[in-house]
C-alpha positions as a printed NumPy array, in Angstrom:
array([[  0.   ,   0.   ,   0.   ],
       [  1.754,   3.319,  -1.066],
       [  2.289,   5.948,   1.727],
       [  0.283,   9.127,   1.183],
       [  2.636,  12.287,  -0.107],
       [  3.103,  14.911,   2.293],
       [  2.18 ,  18.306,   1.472],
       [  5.075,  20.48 ,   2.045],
       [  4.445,  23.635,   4.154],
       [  5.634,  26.909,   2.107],
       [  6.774,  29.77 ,   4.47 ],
       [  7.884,  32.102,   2.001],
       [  8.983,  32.805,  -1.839],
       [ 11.101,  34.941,  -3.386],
       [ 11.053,  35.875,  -6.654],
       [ 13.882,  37.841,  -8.402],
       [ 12.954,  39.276, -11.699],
       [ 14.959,  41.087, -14.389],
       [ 11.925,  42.945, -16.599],
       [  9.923,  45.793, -16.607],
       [  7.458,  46.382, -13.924],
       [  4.482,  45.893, -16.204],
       [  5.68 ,  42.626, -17.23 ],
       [  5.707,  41.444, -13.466],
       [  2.44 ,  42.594, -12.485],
       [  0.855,  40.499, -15.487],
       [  3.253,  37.728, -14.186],
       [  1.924,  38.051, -10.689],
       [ -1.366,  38.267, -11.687],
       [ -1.57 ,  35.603, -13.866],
       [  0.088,  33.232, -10.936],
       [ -2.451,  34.519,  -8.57 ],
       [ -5.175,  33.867, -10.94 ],
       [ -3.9  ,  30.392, -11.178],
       [ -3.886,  29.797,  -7.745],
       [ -7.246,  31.089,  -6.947],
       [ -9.094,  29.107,  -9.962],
       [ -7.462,  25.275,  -8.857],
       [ -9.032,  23.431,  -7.385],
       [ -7.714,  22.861,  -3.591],
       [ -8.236,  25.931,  -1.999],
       [ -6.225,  25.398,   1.317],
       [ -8.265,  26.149,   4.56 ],
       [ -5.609,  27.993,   6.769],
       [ -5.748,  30.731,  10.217],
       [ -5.71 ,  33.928,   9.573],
       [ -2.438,  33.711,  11.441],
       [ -1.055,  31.89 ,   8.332],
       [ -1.555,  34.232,   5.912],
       [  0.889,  37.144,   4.784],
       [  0.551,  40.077,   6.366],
       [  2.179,  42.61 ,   3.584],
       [  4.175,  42.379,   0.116],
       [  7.589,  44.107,  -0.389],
       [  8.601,  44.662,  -3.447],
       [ 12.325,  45.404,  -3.662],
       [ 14.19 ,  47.433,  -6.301],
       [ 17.455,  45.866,  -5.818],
       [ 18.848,  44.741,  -9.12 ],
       [ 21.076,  41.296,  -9.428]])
């Protein structure tokens, strides 16, 4: 009998991008969108969720 797969907890992800800001935001958006349309919406605390989005200008 197979073992069930553990879903790994995600704390945090950083994304480092090297295009325009307009090009991110439709990147974003469209991963968002993505998210919220599957079909396993996690049930979490509001505890768990993110609090606020930084968005840093540092270049690579």
């Amino acid at each position: 009998m197979p073992r069930k797969a553990e879903v790994p907890n995600i704390n945090s992800a950083v994304f480092t991008y090297n295009g325009d800001k307009t090009a991110f935001d439709f990147f974003m958006e469209g991963l968002i969108r993505a998210y919220l349309d599957s079909d396993s919406m996690p049930k979490s605390d509001e505890g768990d969720s993110v609090g606020k989005v930084e968005i840093s200008e540092k270049t690579a």
